[in-house]
C-alpha positions as CSV (number, residue, x, y, z in Angstrom):
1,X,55.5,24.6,2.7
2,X,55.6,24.7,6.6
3,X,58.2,23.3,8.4
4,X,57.1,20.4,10.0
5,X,57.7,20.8,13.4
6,X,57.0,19.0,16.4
7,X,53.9,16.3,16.2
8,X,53.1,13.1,14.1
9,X,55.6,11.2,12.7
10,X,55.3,7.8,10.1
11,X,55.3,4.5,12.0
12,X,56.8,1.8,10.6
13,X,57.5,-1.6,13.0
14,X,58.6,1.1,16.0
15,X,57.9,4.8,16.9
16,X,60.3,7.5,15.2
17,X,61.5,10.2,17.2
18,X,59.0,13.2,16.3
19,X,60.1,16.0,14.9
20,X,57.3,17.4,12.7
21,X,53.9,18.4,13.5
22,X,50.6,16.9,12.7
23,X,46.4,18.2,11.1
24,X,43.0,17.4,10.7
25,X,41.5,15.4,7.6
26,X,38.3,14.8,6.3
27,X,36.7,16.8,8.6
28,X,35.0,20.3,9.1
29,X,35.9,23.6,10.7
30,X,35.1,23.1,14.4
31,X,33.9,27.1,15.4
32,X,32.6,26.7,18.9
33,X,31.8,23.0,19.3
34,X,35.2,22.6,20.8
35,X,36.0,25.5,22.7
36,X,38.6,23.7,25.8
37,X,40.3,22.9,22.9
38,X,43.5,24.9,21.9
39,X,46.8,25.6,20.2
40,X,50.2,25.8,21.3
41,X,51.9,28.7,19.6
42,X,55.6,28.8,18.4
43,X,57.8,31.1,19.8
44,X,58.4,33.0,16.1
45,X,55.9,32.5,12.6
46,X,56.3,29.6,10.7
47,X,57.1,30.5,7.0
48,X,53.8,30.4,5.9
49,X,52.5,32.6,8.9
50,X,51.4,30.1,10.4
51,X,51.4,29.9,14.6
52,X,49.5,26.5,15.8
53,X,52.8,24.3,16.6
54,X,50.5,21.8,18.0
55,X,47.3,21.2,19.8
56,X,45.9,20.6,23.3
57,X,43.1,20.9,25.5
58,X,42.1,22.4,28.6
59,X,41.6,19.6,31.4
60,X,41.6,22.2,34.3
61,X,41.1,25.8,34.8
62,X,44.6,26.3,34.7
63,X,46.2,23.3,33.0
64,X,46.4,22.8,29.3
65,X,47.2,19.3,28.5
66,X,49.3,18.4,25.2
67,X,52.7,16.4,24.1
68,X,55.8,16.1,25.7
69,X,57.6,16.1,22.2
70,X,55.8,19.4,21.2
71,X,58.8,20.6,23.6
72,X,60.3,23.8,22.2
73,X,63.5,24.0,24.7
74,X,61.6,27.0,26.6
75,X,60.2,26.9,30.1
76,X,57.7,29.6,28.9
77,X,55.0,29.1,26.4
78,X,51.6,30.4,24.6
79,X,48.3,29.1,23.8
80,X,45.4,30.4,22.6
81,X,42.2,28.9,22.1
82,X,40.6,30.8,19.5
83,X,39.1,28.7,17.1
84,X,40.7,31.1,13.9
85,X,43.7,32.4,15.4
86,X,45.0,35.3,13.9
87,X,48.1,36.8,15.2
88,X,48.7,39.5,17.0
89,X,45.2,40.3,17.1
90,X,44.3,36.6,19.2
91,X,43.8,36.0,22.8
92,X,46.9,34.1,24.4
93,X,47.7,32.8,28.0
94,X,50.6,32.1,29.1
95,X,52.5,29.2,31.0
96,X,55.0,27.1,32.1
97,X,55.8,23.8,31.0
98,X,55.9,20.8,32.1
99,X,56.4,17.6,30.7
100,X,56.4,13.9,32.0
101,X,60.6,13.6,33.2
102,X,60.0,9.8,31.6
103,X,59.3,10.8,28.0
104,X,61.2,8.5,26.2
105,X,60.9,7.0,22.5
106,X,59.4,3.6,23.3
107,X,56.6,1.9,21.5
108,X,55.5,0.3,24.4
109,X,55.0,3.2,26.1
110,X,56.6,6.3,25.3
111,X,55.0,8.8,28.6
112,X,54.4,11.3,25.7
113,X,52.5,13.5,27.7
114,X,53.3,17.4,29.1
115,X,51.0,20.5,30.5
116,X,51.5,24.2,30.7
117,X,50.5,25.3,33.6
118,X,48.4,28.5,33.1
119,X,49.6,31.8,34.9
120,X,45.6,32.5,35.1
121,X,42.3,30.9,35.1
122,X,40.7,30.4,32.0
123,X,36.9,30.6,31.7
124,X,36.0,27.9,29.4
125,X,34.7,24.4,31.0
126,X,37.7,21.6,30.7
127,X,37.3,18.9,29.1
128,X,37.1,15.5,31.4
129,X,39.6,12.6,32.3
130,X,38.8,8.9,31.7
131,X,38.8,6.8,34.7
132,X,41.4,4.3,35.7
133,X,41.6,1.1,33.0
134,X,38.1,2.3,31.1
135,X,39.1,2.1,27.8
136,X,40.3,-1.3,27.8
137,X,37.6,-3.2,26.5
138,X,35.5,-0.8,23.7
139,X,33.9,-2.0,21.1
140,X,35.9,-2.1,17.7
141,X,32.5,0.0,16.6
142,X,33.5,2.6,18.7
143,X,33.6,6.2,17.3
144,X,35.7,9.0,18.5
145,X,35.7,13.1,17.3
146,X,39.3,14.3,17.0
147,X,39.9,18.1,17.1
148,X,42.9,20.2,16.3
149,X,45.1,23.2,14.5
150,X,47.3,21.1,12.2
151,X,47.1,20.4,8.5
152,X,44.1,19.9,6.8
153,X,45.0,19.1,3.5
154,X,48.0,17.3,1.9
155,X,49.0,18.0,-1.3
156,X,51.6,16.1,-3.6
157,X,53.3,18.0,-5.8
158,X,56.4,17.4,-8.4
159,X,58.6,18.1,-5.0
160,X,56.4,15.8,-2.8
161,X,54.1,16.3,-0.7
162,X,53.1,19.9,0.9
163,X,50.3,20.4,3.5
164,X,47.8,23.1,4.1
165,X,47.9,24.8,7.3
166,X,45.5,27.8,8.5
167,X,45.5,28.4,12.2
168,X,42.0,27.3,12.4
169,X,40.9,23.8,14.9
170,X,39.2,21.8,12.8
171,X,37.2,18.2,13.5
172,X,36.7,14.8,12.4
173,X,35.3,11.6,13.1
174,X,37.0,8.1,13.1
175,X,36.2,4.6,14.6
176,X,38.2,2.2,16.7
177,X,40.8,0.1,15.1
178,X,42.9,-1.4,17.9
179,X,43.7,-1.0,21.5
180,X,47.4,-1.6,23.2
181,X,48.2,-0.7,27.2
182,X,49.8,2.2,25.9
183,X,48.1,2.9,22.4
184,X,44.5,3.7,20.6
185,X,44.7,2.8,16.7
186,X,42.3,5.0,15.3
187,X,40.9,4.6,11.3
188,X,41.5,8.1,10.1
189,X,40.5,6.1,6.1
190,X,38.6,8.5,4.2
191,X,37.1,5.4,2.0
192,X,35.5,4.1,5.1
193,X,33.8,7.6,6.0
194,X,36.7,8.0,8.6
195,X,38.4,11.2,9.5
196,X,41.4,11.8,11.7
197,X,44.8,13.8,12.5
198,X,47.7,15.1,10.5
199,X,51.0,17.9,11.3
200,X,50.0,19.7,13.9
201,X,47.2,18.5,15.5
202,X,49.9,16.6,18.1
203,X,49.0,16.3,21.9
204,X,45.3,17.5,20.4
205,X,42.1,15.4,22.1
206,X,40.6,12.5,20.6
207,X,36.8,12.6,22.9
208,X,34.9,9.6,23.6
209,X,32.1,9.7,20.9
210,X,30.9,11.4,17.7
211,X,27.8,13.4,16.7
212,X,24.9,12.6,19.3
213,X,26.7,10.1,21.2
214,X,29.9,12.1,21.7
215,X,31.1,13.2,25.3
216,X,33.7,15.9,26.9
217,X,35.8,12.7,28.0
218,X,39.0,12.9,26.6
219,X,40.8,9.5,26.3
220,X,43.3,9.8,24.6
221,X,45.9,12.3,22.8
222,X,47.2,12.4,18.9
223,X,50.8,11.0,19.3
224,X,51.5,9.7,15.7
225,X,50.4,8.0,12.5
226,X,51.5,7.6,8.7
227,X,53.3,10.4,6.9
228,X,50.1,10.8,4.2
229,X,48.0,11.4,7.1
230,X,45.4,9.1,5.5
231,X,45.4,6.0,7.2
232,X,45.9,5.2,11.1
233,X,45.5,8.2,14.3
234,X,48.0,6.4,17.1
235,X,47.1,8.0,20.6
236,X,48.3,7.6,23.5
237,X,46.2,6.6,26.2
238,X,45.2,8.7,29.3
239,X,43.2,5.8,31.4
240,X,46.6,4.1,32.2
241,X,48.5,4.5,35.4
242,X,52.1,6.0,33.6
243,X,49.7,8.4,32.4
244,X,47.5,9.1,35.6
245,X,50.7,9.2,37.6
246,X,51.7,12.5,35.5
247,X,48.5,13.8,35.6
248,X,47.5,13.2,39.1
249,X,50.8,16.2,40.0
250,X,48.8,18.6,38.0
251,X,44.5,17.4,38.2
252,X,42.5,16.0,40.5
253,X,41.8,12.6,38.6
254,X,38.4,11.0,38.2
């Protein structure tokens, strides 16, 4: 089993400190639908041989946005954004990171939110920002594709539950449940033809949209949800002014 590391944790009346990290379910391999969309690597293989510690996505030439508890306790990190990442053989840039100095462990709004800051251009378009306050008022029919490197499967076993992990970004589909000032809720429930995150796929993109109708706006990032990965995608939101006032030190905002 991997060692959960970094990304979604359960939530249960209040948000748990992460320390795991979270995957795609009920979805599909992504190959090049989502190219800006990429991996932060650990610093050393996970036990399975697994790299993808968490996800992110391009939202500038040079800055590669993700979550601030995917922290590793290192100023310098990796990404790649190969869509089967296969080590040592995968592109990687490197970066530095940075992560919003008010990250804290609140519900109401918990400035989960970090870049790296690319040492080079990378030539793959970024994926856009929401504008100020836009996501306020969606429709509870509204859709959204979630991408990402983390677990797509998870398996329960006579010593609980195990997940499947393969280094490869993965999609999904799921509609609106709820919207906070901080938080989307996000119905990840298979029975309902709903797909969403799991370990690993943390600080990933959730776009604004599915199949036909979906866009390169990214509005908002995988935070959190339940440990069985099969009910609720909790992300945080990147229309809000805690989370423009990060971003606006790093992007020019729209």
């Amino acid at each position: 089993m991997k060692m959960l590391f970094a990304g979604i944790v359960v939530i249960i009346g209040c948000l748990l400190p992460a320390a795991s990290a979270s995957a795609i379910t009920n979805g599909a391999p992504d190959g090049n639908r989502h190219p800006e969309v990429g991996a932060l690597l650990a610093q050393q293989a996970f036990s399975d041989g697994t790299w993808a510690e968490c996800t992110g996505t391009l939202i500038a030439p040079t800055v590669f946005l993700t979550a601030a508890h995917c922290d590793e306790g290192v100023s310098r990190v990796n990404v790649t954004f190969d869509s089967s990442y296969v080590y040592p053989k995968g592109a990687t840039f490197a970066g530095s990171w940075h992560a919003d100095p008010a990250y804290n462990q609140s519900q109401s709004n918990p400035h989960d939110i970090a870049v790296v800051v690319l040492d080079k251009s990378v030539k793959i378009s970024p994926a856009r920002l929401p504008s100020a306050g836009s996501l306020a008022s969606l429709s509870s029919s509204q859709q959204f594709t979630s991408a990402g490197y983390g677990a797509q499967a998870v398996n329960n076993g006579p010593g609980g539950k195990t997940y499947t992990y393969t280094d490869v970004r993965f999609f999904s589909v799921g509609t609106l449940n709820s919207i906070t000032p901080s938080w989307l809720r996000i119905s990840q429930n298979a029975s309902t033809g709903n797909g969403g995150t799991c370990y690993g796929d943390s600080g990933g993109p959730n776009f604004l949209g599915a199949g036909s109708s979906e866009t390169n706006i990214l509005a908002a990032t995988t935070i959190t949800g339940d440990t069985a990965c099969r009910s609720t995608n909790v992300d945080y939101r990147l229309d809000t002014p805690s989370a423009r006032s990060f971003l606006a030190g790093y992007v020019a905002l729209p």
